[in-house]
C-alpha positions in Angstrom: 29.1 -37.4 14.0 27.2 -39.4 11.1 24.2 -38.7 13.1 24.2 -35.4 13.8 24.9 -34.5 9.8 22.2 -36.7 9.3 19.7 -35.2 10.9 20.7 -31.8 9.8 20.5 -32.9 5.9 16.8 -34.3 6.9 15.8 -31.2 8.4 17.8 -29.0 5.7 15.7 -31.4 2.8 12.5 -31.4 5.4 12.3 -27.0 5.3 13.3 -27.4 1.2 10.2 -29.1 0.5 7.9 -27.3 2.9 9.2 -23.5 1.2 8.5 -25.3 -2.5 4.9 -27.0 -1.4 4.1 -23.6 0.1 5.1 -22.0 -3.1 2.8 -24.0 -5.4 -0.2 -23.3 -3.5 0.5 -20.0 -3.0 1.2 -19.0 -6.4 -1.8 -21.6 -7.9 -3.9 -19.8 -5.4 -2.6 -16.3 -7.5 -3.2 -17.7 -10.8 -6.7 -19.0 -9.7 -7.7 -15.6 -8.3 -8.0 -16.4 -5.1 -8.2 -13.4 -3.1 -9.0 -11.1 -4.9 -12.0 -8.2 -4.8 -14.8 -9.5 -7.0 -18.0 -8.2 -8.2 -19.6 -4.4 -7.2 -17.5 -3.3 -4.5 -14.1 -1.3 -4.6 -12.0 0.1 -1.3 -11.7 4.2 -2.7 -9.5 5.2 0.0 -8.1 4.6 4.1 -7.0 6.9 6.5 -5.2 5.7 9.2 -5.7 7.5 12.5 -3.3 5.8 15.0 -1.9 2.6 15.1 -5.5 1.0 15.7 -7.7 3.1 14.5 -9.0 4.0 10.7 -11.3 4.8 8.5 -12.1 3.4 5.0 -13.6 4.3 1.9 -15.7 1.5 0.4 -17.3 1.9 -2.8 -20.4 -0.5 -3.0 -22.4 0.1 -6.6 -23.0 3.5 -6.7 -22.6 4.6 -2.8 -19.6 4.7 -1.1 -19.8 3.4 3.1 -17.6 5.3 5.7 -16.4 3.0 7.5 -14.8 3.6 11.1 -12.3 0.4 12.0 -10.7 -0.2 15.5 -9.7 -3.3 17.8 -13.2 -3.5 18.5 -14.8 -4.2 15.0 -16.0 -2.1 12.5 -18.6 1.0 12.4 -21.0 2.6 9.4 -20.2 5.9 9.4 -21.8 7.7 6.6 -22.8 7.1 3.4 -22.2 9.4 0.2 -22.9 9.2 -3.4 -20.0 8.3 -5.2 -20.7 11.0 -7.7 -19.6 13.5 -4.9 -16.3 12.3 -4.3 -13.2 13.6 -6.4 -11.5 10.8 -9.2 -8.1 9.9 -8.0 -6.6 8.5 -10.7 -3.2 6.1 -9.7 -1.0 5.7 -12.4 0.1 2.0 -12.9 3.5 1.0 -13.1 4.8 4.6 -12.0 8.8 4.2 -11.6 9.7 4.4 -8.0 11.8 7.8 -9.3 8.6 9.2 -10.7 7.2 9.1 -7.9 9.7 10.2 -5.0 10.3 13.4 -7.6 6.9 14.3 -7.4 6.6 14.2 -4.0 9.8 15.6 -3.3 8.4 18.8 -5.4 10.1 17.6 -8.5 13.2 19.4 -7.8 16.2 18.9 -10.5 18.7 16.2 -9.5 21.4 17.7 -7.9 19.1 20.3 -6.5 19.6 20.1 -2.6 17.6 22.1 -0.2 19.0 22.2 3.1 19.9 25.3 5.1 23.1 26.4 3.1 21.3 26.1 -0.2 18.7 28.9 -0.6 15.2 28.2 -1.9 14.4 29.1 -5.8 10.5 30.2 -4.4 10.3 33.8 -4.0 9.5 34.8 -0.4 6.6 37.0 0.5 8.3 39.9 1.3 9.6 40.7 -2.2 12.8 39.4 -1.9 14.1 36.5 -4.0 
């Protein structure tokens, strides 16, 4: 029995050290910058068209590169200026509940909408 206990404490101690070694690199890597987008170029935006298929936005100086992206590699697209595309501004460090309102038509807690509860919009027939 000694044995068996042994060997799991060794393996238990062996997994310990691996998860904490893993850790150190992984955050040194973090605080190093590893990995992270450097100099002139920016991804603007991605559309994913099926589960292997999209296409990218990548902002390189002042053009921004369509780029088409399958199992197969990747393909140039287009180009356009980057003056022609729209600013989409994300707001950092949005609450989760800021969020999920506005996309849920930031209706007022408590608000449901389901088929018993009738919609405050008017309709287009006049009615309300």
């Amino acid at each position: 029995m000694t044995g068996t206990s042994g060997y799991l404490i060794e393996t238990f101690v062996t997994l310990i050290a691996v998860c904490l070694i893993a850790f150190v690199v992984l955050y040194g890597a973090r605080r190093l910058g590893i990995g992270r987008a450097q100099g002139p170029i920016h991804l603007v935006g991605q559309l994913p068209l099926d589960a292997r298929r999209s296409v990218y936005l990548v902002k390189v100086g002042e053009q921004v590169l369509v780029v088409g992206v399958t199992e197969g590699g990747m393909t140039k697209l287009g180009e356009v200026p980057a003056a022609s595309l729209p600013a989409v501004e994300i707001p950092s460090g949005a609450p989760f509940a800021a969020i999920l309102a506005r996309a849920l038509g930031a209706r007022k807690p408590g608000q449901a909408k389901g088929p018993d509860t009738p919609d405050a919009r008017p309709r287009p027939d006049g009615d309300t």
